[in-house]
C-alpha positions in Angstrom: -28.6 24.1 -77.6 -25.4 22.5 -77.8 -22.1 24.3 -77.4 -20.1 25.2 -81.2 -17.4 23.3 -81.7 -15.0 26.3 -81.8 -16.2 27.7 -78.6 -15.8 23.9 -76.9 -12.4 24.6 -78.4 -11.4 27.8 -77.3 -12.8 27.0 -73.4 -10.1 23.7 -73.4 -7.6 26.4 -74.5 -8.4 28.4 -71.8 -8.3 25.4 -69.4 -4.9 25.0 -70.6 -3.8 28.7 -69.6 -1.9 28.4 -66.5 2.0 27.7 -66.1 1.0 25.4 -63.8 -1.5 23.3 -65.6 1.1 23.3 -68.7 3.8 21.9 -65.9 2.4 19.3 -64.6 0.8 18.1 -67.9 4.4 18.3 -69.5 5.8 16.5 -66.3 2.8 13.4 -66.9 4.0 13.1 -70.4 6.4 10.4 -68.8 3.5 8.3 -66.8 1.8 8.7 -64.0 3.6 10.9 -60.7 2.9 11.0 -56.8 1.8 15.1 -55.8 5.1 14.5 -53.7 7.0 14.4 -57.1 5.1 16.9 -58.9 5.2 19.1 -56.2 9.8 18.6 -56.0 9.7 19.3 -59.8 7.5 22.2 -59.9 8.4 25.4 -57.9 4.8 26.7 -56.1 3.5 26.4 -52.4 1.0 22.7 -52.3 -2.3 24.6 -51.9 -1.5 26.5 -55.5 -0.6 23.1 -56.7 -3.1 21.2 -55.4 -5.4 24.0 -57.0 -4.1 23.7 -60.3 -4.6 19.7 -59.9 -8.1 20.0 -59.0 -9.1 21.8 -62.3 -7.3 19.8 -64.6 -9.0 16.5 -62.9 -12.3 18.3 -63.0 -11.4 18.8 -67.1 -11.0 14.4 -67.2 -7.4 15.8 -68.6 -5.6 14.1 -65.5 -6.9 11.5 -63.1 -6.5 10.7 -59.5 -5.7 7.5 -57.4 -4.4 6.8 -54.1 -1.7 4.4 -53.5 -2.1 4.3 -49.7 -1.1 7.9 -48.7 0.3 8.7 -52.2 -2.1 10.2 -54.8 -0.8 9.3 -57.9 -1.9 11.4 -60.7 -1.6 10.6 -64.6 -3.2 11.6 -68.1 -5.8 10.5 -69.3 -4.7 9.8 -72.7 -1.9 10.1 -75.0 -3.9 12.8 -76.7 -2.7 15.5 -74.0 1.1 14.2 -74.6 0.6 14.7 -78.6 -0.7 18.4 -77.9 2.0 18.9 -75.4 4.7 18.0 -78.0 3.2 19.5 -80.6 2.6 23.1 -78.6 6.5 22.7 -77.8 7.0 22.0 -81.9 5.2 25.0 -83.4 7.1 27.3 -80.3 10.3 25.6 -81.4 9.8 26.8 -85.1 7.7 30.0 -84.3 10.5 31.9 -81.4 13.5 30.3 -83.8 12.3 32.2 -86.7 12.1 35.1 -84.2 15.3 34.0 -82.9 14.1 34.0 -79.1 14.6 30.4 -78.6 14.7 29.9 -74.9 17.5 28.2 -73.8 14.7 25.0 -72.3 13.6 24.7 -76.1 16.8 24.2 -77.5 18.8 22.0 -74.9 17.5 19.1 -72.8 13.4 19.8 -72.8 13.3 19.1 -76.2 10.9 16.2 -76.2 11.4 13.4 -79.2 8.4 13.1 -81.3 
């Protein structure tokens, strides 16, 4: 029996529930990044990264491919980037209206739409 919709839904959520996992997809949004990269941008030890990696690649969310020693890792679509934006959107409007705008939202993380 095939999985409901909403359930297939909720389960990507959940696959999306991870600092980590929200990092490095935010960090992709601008192409494709060597682990190297990834890991100088991102504050965790490699094997927590390297975790993190393997789930979203096991999703299809991100891909893999080594460039000699260098895995470079990318989206797989610009469908991730809209849902990063747009998650990044809705907080903007939802914690200003709360007026707990974190100071990442309202400065230089703000990501043109």
């Amino acid at each position: 029996m095939p999985v409901p919709l909403y359930q297939a839904k909720a389960e990507f959520f959940r696959l999306l529930g991870h600092p980590v996992r929200i990092r490095v997809l935010e960090l992709l949004q601008d192409g494709p990044m060597p682990v190297r990269d990834l890991l100088a941008r991102i504050e965790v030890e490699p094997a927590a990264l390297s975790q993190q990696l393997a789930v979203l690649r096991r999703s299809g969310i991100v891909t893999a491919t080594r460039e000699g020693p260098t895995v470079v890792y990318a989206l797989t679509g610009g469908d991730v980037a809209q849902l990063m934006r747009a998650a990044r959107r809705i907080l903007t409007d939802v914690l200003a209206v709360q007026d707990r705008l974190p100071d990442g939202l309202r400065e230089s993380e703000v990501v043109p739409g």
